[in-house]
C-alpha positions in Angstrom: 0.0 0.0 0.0 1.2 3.3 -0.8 0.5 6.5 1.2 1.6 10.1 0.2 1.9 12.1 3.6 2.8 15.6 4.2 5.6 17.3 6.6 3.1 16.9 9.5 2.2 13.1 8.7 -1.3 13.7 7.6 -1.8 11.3 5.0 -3.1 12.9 1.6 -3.5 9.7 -0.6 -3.8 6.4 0.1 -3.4 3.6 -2.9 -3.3 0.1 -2.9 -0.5 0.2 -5.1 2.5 -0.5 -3.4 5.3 1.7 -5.7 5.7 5.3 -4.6 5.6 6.1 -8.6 2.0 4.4 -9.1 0.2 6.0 -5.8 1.3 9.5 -7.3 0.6 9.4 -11.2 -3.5 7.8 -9.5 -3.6 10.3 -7.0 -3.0 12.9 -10.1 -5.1 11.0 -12.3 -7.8 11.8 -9.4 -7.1 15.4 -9.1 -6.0 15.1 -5.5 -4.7 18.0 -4.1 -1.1 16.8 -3.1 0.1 20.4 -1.6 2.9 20.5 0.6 3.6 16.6 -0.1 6.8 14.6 1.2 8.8 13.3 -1.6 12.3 13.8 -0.6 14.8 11.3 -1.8 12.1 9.0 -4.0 13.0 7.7 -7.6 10.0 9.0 -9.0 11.9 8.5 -12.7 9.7 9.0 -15.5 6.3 9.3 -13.7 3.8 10.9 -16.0 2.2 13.8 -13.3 0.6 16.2 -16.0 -1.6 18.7 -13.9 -0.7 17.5 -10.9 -1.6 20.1 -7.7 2.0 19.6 -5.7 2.3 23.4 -4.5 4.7 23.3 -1.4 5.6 19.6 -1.9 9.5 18.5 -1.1 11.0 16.8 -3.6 14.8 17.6 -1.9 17.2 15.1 -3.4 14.7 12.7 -5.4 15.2 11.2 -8.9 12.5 13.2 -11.5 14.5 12.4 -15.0 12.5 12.4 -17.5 9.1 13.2 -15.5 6.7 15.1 -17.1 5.0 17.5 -14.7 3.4 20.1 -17.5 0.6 22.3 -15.7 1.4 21.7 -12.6 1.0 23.8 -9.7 4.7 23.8 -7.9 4.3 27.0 -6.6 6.8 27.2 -3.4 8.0 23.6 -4.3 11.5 21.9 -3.1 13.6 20.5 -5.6 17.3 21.2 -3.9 19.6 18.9 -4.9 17.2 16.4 -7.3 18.1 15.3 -10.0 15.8 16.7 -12.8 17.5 16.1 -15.9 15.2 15.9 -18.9 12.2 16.9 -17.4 9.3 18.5 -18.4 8.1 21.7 -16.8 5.6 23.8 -19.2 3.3 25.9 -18.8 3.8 25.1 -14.9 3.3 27.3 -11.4 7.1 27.6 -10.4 6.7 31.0 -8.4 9.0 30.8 -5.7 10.5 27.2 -5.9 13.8 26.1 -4.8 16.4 24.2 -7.6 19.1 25.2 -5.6 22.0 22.4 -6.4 19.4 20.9 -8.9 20.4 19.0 -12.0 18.3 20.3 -14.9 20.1 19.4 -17.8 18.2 19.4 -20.8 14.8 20.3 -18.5 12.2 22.1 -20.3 10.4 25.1 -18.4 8.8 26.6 -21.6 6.2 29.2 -20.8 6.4 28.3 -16.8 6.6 31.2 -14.1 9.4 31.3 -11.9 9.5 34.1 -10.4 11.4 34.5 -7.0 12.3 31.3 -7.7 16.2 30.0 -6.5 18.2 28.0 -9.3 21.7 29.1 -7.2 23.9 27.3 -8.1 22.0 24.6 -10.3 23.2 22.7 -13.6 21.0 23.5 -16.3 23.1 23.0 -19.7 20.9 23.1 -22.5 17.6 23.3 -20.6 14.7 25.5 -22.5 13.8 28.6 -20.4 12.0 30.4 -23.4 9.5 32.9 -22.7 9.7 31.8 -18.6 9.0 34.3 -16.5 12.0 34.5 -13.9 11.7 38.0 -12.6 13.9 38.6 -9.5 14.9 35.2 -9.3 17.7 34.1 -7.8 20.1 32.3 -10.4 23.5 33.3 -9.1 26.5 30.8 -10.1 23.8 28.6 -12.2 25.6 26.0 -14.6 23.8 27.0 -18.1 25.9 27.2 -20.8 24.3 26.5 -24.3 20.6 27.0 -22.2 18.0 28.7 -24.1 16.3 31.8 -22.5 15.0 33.5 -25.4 12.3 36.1 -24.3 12.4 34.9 -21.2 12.1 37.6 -18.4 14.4 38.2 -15.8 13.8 41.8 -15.0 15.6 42.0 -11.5 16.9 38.8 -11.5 20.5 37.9 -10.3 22.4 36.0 -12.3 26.1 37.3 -10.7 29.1 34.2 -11.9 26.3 32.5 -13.8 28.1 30.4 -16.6 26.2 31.2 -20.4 28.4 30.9 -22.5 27.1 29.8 -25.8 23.5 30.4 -23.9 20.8 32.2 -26.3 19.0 35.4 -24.3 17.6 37.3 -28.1 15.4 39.4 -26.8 15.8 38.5 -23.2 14.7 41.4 -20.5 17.0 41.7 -18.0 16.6 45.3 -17.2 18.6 45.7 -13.5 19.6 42.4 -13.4 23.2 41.4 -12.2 25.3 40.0 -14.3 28.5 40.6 -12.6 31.5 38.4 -12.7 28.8 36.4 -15.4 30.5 34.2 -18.2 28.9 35.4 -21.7 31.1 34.1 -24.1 29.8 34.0 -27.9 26.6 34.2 -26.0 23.6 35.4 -28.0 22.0 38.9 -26.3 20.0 40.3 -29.9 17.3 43.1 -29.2 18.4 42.3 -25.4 16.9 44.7 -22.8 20.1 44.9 -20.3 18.9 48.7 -19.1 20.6 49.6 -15.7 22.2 45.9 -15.6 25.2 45.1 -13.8 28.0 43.0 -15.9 30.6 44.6 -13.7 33.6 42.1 -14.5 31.5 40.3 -16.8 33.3 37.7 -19.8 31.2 38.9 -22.9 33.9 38.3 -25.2 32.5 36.8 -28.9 29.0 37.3 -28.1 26.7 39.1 -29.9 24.6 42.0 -28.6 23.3 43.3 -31.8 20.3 46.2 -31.2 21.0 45.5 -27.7 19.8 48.6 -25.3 21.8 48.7 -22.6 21.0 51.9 -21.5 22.7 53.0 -18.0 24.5 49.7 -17.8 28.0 48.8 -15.5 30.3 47.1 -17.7 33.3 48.3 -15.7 36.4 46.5 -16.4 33.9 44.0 -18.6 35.7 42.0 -21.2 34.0 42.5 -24.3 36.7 41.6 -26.4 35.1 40.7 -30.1 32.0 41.3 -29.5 29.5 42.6 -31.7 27.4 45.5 -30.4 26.3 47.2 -34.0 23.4 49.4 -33.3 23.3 48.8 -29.4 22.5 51.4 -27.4 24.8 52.4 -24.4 23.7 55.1 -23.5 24.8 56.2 -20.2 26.7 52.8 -19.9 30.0 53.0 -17.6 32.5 51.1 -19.6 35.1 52.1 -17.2 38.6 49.6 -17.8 36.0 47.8 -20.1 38.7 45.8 -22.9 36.7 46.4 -26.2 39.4 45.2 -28.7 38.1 43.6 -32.1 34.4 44.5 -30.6 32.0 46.0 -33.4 30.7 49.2 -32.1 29.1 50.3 -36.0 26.3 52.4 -35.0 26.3 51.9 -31.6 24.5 54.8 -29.6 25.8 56.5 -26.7 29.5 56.5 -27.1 30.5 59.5 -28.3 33.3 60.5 -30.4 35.8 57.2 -30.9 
């Protein structure tokens, strides 16, 4: 018999299945309403838990590769440390969850909110963040080079010695985000709102900021070695000690005589 319980023992679902992985994907099927469920440390390895309701639930250090969770409500969830690696996540309720340490290679959050949500520290190479919502989250030192976050917004959002390199943010707002001490190289920042953005110390070497605005931004003693900022607009930018060798600059606003 499987029972799902939450941090306080009161039992939520109770199946007559007797694998963790079969009492969850029923009690889904069922529309139970699993918030604030105990699932640390389960292998809960491609369960199928499309809509499930699992706002607040703990899934701190449990096996979810490959499970698909699209519309779900995780809102507040736990996933520090799990392991998360192909995983499906769209169109789901992420506001204010915890990745922190998470594996998310390859995870797709397509369309899901985050915001306020904490991916310190988490590997997410080549996960799909497009058009996510990830406004003053917390994604400092996150692993995500080659990850897509095209027209995803992370207004506010701090993304200080986050690894992109190769990552793709076209169009990506991240007006007064920080970015200091962030690795950008050949990343792809097109039509990129950086406004008032911090990149103090920042590696943007090779990438490509093309009609970027990065209006008011701190790119002191930034690298931006190669890069190609034609038509970018830095306006007000402090490029203080920035190194700009090889960078395209062609019709870049806000410079002033060269």
């Amino acid at each position: 018999m499987g029972q799902i319980r939450n941090r306080q023992g009161v039992v939520l679902f109770t199946s007559m299945d007797e694998d963790i992985v079969s009492a969850l994907e029923r009690a889904v099927e069922g529309g139970v309403d699993l918030a604030g469920a105990v699932l640390d440390e389960y292998d809960l390895s491609g369960a199928d838990l499309e809509d499930a309701r699992l706002a607040g639930a703990s899934f701190r250090r449990a096996n979810l590769e490959g499970v698909n969770l699209e519309d779900s409500d995780l809102a507040g969830a736990d996933f520090s440390g799990a392991l998360l690696p192909g995983s499906n996540f769209e169109d789901c309720q992420l506001s204010g969850a915890n990745f922190e340490g998470a594996i998310l290679e390859d995870a797709n959050f397509e369309d899901a909110r985050m915001d306020h949500a904490n991916l310190a520290g988490a590997r997410a190479q080549g996960a799909n963040f497009e058009e996510v919502v990830l406004s003053e989250a917390n994604l400092a030192g996150l692993k995500g080079e080659g990850a897509n976050f095209e027209d995803a917004d992370l207004a506010g959002a701090s993304l200080r010695g986050a690894r992109l390199s190769r990552a793709n943010l076209e169009k990506c707002d991240l007006r007064r985000a920080d970015l200091s001490s962030a690795d950008l190289f050949e990343a792809n920042l097109e039509k990129a709102r950086l406004d008032d953005a911090r990149l103090e110390g920042a590696q943007v070497r090779m990438a490509n900021a093309e009609k970027a605005s990065l209006r008011g931004a701190k790119l002191a003693s930034a690298d931006l070695s190669g890069s190609n900022f034609e038509r970018a607009d830095l306006t007000g930018a402090d490029l203080t000690n920035a190194r700009t060798a090889g960078a395209n600059l062609d019709g870049v606003r806000g410079l002033g005589p060269r």
